[in-house]
Residue frames as a rotation matrix with the C-alpha (Angstrom) as fourth column:
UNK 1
-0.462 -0.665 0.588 -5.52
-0.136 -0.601 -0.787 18.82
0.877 -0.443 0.187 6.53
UNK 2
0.504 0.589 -0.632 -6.02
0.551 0.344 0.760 17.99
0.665 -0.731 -0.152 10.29
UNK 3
0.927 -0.012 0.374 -4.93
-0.308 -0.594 0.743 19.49
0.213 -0.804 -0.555 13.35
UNK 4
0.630 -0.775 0.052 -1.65
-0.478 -0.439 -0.761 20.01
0.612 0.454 -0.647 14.07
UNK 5
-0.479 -0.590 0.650 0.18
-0.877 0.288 -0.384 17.20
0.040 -0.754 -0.655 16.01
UNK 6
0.493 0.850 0.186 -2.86
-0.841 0.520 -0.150 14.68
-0.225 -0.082 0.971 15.45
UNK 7
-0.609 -0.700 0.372 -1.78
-0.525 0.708 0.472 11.42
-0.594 0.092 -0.799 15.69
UNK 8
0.287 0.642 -0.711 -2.74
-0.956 0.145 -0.254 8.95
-0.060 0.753 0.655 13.00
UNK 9
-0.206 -0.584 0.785 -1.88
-0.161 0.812 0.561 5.10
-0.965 -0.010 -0.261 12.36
UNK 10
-0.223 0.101 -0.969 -1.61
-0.959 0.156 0.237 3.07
0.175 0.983 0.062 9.06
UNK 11
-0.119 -0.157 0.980 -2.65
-0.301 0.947 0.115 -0.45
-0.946 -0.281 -0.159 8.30
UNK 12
-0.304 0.109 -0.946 -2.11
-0.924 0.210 0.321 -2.08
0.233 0.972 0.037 4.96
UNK 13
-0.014 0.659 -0.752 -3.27
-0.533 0.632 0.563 -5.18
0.846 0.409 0.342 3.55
UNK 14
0.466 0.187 0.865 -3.81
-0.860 0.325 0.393 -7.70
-0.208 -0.927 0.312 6.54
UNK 15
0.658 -0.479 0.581 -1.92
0.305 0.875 0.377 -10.79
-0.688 -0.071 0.722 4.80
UNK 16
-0.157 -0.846 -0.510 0.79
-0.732 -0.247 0.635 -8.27
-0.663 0.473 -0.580 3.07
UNK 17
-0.907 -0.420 0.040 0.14
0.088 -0.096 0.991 -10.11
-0.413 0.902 0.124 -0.57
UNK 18
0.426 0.905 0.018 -2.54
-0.066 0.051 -0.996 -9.71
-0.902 0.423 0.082 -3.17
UNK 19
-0.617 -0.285 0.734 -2.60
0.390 0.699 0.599 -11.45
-0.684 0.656 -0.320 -6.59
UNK 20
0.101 0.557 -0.824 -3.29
-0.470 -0.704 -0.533 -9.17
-0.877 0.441 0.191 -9.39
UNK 21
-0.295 -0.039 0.955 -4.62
0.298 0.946 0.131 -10.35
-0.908 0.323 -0.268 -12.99
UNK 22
-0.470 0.049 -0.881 -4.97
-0.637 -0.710 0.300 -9.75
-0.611 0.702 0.365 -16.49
UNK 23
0.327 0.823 -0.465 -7.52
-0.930 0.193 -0.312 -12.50
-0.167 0.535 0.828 -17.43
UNK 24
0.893 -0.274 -0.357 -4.71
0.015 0.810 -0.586 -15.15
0.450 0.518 0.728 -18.26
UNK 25
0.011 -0.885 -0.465 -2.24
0.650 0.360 -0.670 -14.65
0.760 -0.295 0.579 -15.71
UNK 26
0.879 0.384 0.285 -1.13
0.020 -0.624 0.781 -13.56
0.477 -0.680 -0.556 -12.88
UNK 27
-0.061 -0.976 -0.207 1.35
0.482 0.153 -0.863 -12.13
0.874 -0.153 0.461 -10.52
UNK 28
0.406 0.440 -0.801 1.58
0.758 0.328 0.564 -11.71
0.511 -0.836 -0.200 -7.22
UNK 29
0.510 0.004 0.860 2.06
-0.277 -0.946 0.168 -8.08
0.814 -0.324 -0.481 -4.80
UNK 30
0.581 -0.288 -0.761 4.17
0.808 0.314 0.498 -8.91
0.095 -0.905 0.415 -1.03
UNK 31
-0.187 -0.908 -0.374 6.09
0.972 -0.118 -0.202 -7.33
0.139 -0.402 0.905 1.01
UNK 32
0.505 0.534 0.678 3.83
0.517 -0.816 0.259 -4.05
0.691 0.220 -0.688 1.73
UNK 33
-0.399 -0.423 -0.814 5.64
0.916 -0.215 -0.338 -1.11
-0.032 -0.880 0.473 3.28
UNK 34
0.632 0.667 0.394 4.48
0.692 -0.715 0.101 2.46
0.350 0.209 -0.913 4.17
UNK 35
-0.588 -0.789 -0.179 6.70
0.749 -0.447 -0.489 5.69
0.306 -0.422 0.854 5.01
UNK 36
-0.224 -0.534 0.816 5.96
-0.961 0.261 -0.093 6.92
-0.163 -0.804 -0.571 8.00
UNK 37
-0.662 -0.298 -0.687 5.60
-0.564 0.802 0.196 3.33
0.493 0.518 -0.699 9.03
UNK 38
-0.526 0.576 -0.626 2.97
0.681 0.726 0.096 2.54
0.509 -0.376 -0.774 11.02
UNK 39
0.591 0.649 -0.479 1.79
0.760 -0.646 0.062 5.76
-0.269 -0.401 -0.876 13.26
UNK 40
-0.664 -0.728 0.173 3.09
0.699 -0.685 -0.204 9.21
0.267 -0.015 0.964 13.40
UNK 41
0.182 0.591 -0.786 1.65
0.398 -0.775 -0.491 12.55
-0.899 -0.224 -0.376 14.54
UNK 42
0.535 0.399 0.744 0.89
0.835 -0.385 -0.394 15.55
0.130 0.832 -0.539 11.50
UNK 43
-0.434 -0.694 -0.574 3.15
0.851 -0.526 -0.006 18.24
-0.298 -0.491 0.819 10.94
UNK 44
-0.669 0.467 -0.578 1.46
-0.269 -0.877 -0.398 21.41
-0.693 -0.111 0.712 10.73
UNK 45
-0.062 0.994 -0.091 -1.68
-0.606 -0.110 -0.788 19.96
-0.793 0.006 0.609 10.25
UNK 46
0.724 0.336 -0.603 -0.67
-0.681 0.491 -0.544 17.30
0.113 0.804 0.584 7.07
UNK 47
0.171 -0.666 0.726 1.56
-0.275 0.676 0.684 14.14
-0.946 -0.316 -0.068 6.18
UNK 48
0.111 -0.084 -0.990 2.72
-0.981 0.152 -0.123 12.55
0.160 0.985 -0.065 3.01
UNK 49
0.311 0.076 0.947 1.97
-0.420 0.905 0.064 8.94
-0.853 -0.417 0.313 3.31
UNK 50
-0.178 -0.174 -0.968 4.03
-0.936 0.335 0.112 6.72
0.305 0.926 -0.223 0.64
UNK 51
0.588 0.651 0.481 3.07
-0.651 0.733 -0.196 3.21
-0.480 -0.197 0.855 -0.21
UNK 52
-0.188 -0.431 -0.882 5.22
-0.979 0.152 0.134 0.98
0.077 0.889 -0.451 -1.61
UNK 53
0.644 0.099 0.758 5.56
-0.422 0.873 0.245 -3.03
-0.638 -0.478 0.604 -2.64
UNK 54
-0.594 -0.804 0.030 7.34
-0.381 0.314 0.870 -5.66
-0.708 0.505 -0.493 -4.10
UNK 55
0.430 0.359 -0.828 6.21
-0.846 0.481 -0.230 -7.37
0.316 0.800 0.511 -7.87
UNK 56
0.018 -0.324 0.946 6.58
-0.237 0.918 0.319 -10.70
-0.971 -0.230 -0.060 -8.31
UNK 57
0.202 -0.134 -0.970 7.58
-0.915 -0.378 -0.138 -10.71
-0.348 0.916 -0.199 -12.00
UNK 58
0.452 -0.227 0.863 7.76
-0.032 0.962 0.270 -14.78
-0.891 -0.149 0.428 -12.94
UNK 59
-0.864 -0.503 -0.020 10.20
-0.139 0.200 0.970 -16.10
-0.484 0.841 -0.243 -16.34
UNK 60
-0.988 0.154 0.027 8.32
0.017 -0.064 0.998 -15.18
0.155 0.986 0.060 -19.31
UNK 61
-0.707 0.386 -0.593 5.58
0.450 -0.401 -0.798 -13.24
-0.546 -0.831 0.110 -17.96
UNK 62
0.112 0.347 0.931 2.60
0.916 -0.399 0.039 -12.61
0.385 0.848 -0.363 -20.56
UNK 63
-0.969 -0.247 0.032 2.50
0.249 -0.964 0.096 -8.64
0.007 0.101 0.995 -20.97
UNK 64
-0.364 0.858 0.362 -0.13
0.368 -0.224 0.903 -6.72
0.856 0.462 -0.234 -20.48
UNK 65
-0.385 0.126 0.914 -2.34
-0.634 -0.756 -0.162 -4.49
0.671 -0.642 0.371 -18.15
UNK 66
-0.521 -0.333 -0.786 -2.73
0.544 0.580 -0.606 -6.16
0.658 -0.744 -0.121 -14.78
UNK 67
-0.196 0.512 0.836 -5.30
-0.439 -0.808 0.392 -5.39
0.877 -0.290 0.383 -12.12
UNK 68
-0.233 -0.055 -0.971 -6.14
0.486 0.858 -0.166 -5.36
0.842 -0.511 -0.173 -8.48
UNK 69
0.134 0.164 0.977 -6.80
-0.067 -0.982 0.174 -4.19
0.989 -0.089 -0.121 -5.38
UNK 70
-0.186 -0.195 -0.963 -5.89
0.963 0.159 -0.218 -3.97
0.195 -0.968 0.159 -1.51
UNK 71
0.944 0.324 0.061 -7.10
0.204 -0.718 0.666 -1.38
0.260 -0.616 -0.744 1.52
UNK 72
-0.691 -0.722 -0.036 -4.52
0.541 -0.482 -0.689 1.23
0.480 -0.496 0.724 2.79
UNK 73
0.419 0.771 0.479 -6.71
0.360 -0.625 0.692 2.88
0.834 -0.118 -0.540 5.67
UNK 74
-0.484 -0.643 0.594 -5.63
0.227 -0.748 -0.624 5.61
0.845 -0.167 0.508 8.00
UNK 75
0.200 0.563 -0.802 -6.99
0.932 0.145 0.334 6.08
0.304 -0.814 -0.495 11.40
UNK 76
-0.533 -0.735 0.419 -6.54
0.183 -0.583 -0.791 9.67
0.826 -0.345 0.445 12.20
UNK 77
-0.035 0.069 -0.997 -6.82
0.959 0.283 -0.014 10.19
0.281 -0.957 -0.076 16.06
């Protein structure tokens, strides 16, 4: 919780893909978006910040648990 009106910015990954693995494959994150999108000010004093992206699912993908990671980092002002 921050002061009320504070402005804030987002920045996601810096080359918007990251390539996540499960030892014997991979598959590949793009197309990062955030809601707000990019700055916004706090309404009484919070925000809900959603993250979403796109999968790259390839033909006959092995199953299984799939890891990675990428910065989402908030600047509040």
């Amino acid at each position: 919780v921050g002061d009320a009106a504070a402005s804030y910015s987002i920045g996601l990954p810096a080359d918007n893909s990251v390539v996540l693995t499960n030892g014997r494959a991979s598959m590949t994150v793009t197309h990062f978006a955030s809601s707000p999108i990019s700055q916004g000010s706090l309404t009484g004093g919070s925000q809900v910040l959603l993250v979403g992206a796109t999968l790259q699912v390839g033909n006959g993908q092995i199953p299984g648990a799939y890891t990675g990671s990428f910065e989402v980092t908030v600047n509040y002002e």
